[in-house]
C-alpha positions, -999 to 999 in steps of 0.1 A, spaced: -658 -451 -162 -675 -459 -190 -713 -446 -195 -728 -482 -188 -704 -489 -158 -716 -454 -145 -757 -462 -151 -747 -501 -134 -730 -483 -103 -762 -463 -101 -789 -491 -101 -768 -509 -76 -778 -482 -49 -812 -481 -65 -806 -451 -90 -836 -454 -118 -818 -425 -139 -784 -403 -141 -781 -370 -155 -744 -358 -167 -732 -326 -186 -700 -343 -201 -667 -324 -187 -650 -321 -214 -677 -294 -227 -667 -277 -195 -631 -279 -191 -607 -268 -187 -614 -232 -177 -620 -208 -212 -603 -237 -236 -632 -264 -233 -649 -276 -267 -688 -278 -260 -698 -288 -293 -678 -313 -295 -686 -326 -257 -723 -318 -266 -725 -343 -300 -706 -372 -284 -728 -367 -252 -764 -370 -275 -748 -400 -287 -739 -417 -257 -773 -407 -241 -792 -415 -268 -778 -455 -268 -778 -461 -230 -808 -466 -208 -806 -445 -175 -786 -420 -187 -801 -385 -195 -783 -355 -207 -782 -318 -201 -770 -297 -229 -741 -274 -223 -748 -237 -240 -714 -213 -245 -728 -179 -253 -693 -172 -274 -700 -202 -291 -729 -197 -315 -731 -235 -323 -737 -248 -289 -771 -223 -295 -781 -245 -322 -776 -283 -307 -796 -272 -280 -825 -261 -304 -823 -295 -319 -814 -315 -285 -841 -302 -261 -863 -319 -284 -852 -353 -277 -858 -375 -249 -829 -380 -232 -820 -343 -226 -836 -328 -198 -823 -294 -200 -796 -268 -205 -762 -270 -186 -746 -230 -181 -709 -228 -167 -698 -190 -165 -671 -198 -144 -658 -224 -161 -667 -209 -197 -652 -170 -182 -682 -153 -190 -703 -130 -172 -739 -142 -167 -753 -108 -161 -740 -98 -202 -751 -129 -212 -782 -143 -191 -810 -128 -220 -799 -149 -251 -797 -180 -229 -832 -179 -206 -846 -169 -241 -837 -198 -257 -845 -217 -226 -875 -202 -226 -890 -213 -259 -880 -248 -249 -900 -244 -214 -865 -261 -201 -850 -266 -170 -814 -250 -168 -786 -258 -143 -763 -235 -135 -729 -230 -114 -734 -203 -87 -726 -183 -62 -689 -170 -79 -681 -136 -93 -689 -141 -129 -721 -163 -117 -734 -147 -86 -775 -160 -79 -793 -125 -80 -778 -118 -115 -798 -143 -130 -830 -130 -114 -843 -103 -141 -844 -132 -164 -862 -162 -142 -884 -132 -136 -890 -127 -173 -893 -161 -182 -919 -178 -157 -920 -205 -178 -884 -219 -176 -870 -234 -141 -833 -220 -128 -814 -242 -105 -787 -229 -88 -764 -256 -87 -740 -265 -59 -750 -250 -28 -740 -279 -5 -705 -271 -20 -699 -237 5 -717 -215 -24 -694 -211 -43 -657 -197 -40 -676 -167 -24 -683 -192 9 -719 -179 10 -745 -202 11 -773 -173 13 -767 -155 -17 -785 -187 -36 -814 -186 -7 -822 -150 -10 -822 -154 -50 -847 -182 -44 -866 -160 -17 -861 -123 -43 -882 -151 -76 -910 -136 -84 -924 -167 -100 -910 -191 -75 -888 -213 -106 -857 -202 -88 -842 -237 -70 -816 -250 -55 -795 -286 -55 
């Protein structure tokens, strides 16, 4: 489906505005190409009404480090995308470099949780750092993750201190 027919589909059940990470920055599993995901996405974003964008960031790949700088400051990106599953990365080695630069954009950033390289509490020293960004814990209507627990995302929300821990 093409970006339009996806923003069309949308405002025909009364949808003002979509947000998409593009796939291809995400898969497949430890061989996607973010940069290349995240420049066509900007593009896209930026030439269709109704379409919003959240940046993907790759903490192996140093580039996707600096689109983010530039994208976070345009309007149609609402904030940063994380995949540690999908990317193989631990979040708990790699949770500082990305809530800082989160943080100095005051952004939003979705996340995959509730697996082993993504469990919810490991993300908690830096939403506790960084009161100023807001951590949503993506996916919890989808059985928590391939660990089946739906609580480990509540209790990270209940174990904030600042209360920016959420959950879709």
């Amino acid at each position: 489906c093409s970006a339009e027919g996806m923003v069309e589909r949308a405002r025909q059940v009364n949808i003002k505005l979509t947000i998409a990470s593009p796939l291809a920055g995400l898969m497949p599993r430890g061989g996607a190409d973010p940069v290349t995901a995240n420049e066509k996405a900007a593009a896209t974003t930026a030439n269709t009404g109704g379409l919003l964008q959240w940046v993907i960031v790759h903490p192996d790949v140093p580039r996707t480090f600096e689109q983010a700088e530039t994208v976070l400051g345009q309007e149609q990106c609402v904030g940063i995308k994380l995949h540690p599953e999908e990317h193989q990365y631990p979040v708990r080695e790699h949770g500082a470099a990305m809530c800082e630069l989160a943080a100095r954009h005051d952004a939003v950033v979705l996340v995959h949780s509730g697996d082993p390289l993504s469990l919810p509490e490991d993300f908690l020293p830096w939403a506790d750092e960084f009161s100023n960004i807001t951590l949503l814990l993506a996916n919890l209507g989808n059985g928590g993750g391939a660990a089946g627990d739906p609580t480990l995302q509540v209790r990270a929300i209940q174990a904030s201190r600042h209360g920016n821990v959420l959950v879709d």
